[in-house]
N, C-alpha and C positions, 0 to 999 in steps of 0.2 A: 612613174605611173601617171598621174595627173588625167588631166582631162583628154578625154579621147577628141581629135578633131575632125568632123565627120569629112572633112575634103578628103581625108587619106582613107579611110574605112568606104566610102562610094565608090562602088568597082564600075569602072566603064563601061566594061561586056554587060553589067546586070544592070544599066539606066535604059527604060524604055521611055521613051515624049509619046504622047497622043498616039499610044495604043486604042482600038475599037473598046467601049466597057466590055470587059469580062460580065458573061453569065450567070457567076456567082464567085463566092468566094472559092470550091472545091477548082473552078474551071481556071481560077487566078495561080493559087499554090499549084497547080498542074506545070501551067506555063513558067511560073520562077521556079519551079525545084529541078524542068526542065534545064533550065536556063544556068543555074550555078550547075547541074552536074556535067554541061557540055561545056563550059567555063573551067571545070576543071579546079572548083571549091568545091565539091559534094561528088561522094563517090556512089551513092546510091540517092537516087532521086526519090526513090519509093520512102526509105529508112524517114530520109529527112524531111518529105511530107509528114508522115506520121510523127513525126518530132513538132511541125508547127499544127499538128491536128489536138498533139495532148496537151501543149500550150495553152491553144486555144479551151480547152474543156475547164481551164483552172482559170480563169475570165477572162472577158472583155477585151479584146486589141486595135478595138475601135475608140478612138480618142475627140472623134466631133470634127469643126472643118472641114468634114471631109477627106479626114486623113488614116487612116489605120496602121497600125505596128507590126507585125504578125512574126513572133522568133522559133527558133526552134534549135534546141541544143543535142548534137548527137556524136556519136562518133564518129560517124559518117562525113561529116564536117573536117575535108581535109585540109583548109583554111578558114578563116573567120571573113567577114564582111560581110556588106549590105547591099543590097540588091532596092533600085528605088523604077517604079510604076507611075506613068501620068496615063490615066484614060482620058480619052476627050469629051466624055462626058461619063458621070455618074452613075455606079451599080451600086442595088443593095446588099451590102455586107453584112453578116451575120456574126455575132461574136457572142458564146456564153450566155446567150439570150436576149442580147441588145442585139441591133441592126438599126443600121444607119446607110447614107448616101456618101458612098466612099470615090473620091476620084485620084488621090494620092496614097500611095501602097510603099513601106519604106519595110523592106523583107530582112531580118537578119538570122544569118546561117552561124550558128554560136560552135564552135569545138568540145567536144566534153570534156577535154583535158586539159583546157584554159581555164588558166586564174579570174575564179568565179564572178570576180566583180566587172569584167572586162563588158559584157554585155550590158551589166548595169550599167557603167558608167556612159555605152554607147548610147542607151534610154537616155540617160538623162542630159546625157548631149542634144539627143532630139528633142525632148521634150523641151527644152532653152530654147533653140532654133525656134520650135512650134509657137510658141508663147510671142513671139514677133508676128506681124502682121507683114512686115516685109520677106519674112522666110515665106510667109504662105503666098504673097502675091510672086515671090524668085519662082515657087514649083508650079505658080500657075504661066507664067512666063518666057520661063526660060529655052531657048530654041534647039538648046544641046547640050551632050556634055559638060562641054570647056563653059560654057555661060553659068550652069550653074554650080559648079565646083567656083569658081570665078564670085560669083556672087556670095557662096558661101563663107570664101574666105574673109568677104567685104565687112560680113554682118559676124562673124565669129570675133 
């Protein structure tokens, strides 16, 4: 089991660079929960929003930076990974009652029939990463893909 290494869990199809800000948080989970079920990890787009909607009711997936977390564990989830967001500039994000200026969106699509810790341990992979200052300037940086899996692997 061990440490999850977020290079292998960042699915390709679901990295956006310097997307326009999203209009809110509801207009962001629109376009990722699109984006995993045409990706072919999420069998119902609708289920698995509402999976990162009750998340979010149980608190906060905003973390500062300008970074937000945002998970959602369903059935529906016919693979597990993350989904990562760069806007090019900054929307307010709403979370449990905090709101913040979110420009980094790192989305995960959880299984309900995965071994429960697998998400955590994906958290706390991020939260490591987050905790550098050079992870935050990689996500502000980085021109693609391949650069920031590359990078990732520099600082893991």
């Amino acid at each position: 089991m061990g440490d999850v290494n977020l290079a292998e869990v960042l699915l390709p199809e679901m990295v956006i660079l310097d997307c326009e800000p999203f209009k809110d948080k509801e207009d962001m989970f629109d376009t990722m929960t699109c984006r995993f079920e045409e990706a072919g990890f999420v069998s119902d787009a609708k289920a698995y929003k509402e999976a990162l909607e009750y998340r979010e009711s149980l608190g906060p997936t905003y973390m500062g930076n300008y970074v937000a977390i945002p998970h959602g564990k369903c059935s529906e989830v016919l693979k597990p990974g993350v989904g990562f967001v760069r806007c090019r500039k900054p929307f307010i994000y709403e979370s449990a009652g905090e709101s913040g200026e979110v420009k980094f969106i790192f989305v995960l699509a959880i299984s309900d029939n995965q071994d429960n810790n697998y998400h955590l341990r994906v958290l706390a992979a991020l939260a490591g990463m987050l905790a550098h200052d050079q992870f935050l300037e990689l996500l502000g940086k980085a021109e693609n893909y391949e650069e920031l899996i590359q990078g990732i692997k520099e600082l893991s």
